[in-house]
Structure formats: structure tokens, C-alpha cells
N, C-alpha and C positions, 0 to 999 in steps of 0.2 A: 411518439418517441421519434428522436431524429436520426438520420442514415445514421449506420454505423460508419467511425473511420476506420481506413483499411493503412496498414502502411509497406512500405517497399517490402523485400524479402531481409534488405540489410539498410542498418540505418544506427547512428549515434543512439548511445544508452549510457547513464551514468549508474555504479555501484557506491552503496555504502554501507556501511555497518552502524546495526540498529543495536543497542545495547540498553535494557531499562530494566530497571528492579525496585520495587514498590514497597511498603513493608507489611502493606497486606497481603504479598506471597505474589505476585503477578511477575515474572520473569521473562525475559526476551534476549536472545543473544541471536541474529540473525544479519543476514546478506538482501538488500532489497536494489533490485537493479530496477531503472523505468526508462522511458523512452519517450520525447516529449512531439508532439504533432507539429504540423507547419508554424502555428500559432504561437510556441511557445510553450502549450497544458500540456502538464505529462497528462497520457492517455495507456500507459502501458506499465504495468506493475510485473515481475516478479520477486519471488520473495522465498529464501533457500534459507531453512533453521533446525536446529535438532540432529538426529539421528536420520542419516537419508533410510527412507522407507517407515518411519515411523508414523505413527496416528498426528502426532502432532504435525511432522513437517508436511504431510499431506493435506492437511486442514490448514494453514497456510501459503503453500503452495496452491489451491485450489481460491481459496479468500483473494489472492492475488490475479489470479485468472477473473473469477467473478468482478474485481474491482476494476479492474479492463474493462470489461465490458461492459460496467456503467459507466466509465471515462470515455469508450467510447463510443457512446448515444448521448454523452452532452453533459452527464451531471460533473458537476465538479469536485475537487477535492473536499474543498470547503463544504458544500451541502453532503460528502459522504461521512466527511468528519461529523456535522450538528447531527446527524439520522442517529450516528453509535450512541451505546452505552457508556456514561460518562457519571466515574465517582462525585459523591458532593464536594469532592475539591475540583474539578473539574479533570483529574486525571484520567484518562484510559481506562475500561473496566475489563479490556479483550487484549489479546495479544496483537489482532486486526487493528482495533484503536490506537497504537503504540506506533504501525507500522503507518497508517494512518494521518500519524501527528507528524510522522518522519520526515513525508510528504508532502505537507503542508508546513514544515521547516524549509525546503529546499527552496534555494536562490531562485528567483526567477532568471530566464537566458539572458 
């Protein structure tokens, strides 16, 4: 695996709101802020949803951290999106996948 990147103490991050609802019950109303490296890749997720201190926004908040730091040791959005759990229509089957897709939405710089 490759150096991890590191970045400044302060540095540019864009927020959005994630909003999806499924009708097999899969819900997301959340805040995902990222921060993209010299290149361009975002390399820095976090992700603020739910009830603060709850199971959920913790296990999000924590998905967010872990996603960091495979972006950065090199994997991509794209190869973190093909690895998840994805319905036979190709939708989302996590609330990560959702957060995810949001990701691999955003503009290039």
C-alpha cells in the first residue's frame, strides 16, 4: 500500500447534503463535508447524520473516517464504490453506498 497522504492543519473542504430514500426502507438525510488533495481526489470524507451521539451517526461518522483512509493510501472513489453492496438495480444497499455515490457525483475541480 502507498504512503498515506497527510494534509495541512487547515485547508479548503466542500459541504453538501445527502438526501436518499429508497422504497425498500433505506433512508439518508445527512451533511458530508470532503477535502480534495493537491491532485484534485477528494482524499477526506466526513459525514454528520441523525441524532448526534446516536448508533447511527456514529457508524457513519466512523464509515467516513475509515473512507479517509483508503483515499488516502490510493484507492479511489470509484474502486470504493464497485467493492460496496449494491441492489439488483444498482442502487445503494448501505447508507455508506448512498454517501458514496454522493462522492463520485461531485464535480471534478
Amino acid at each position: 500500500m502507498s504512503d498515506r497522504i497527510r494534509f495541512p492543519p487547515r485547508r479548503a473542504s466542500t459541504t453538501v447534503a445527502v438526501k436518499y430514500a429508497d422504497v425498500e426502507g433505506l433512508r439518508l438525510k445527512a451533511f458530508l463535508t470532503y477535502s480534495r488533495d493537491n491532485d484534485g481526489r477528494i482524499s477526506e470524507v466526513f459525514i454528520t447524520a441523525g441524532k448526534p451521539g446516536s448508533p447511527a451517526e456514529a457508524s457513519l461518522r466512523d464509515a467516513g473516517l475509515l473512507l479517509s483512509l483508503l483515499l488516502q493510501h490510493g484507492v479511489t472513489v470509484g474502486e470504493v464504490k464497485a467493492a460496496l453492496t449494491r441492489a439488483a438495480d444498482d442502487k445503494p444497499a448501505s447508507q455508506i453506498g448512498v454517501v458514496v455515490d454522493a462522492l463520485v457525483a461531485e464535480p471534478a475541480p
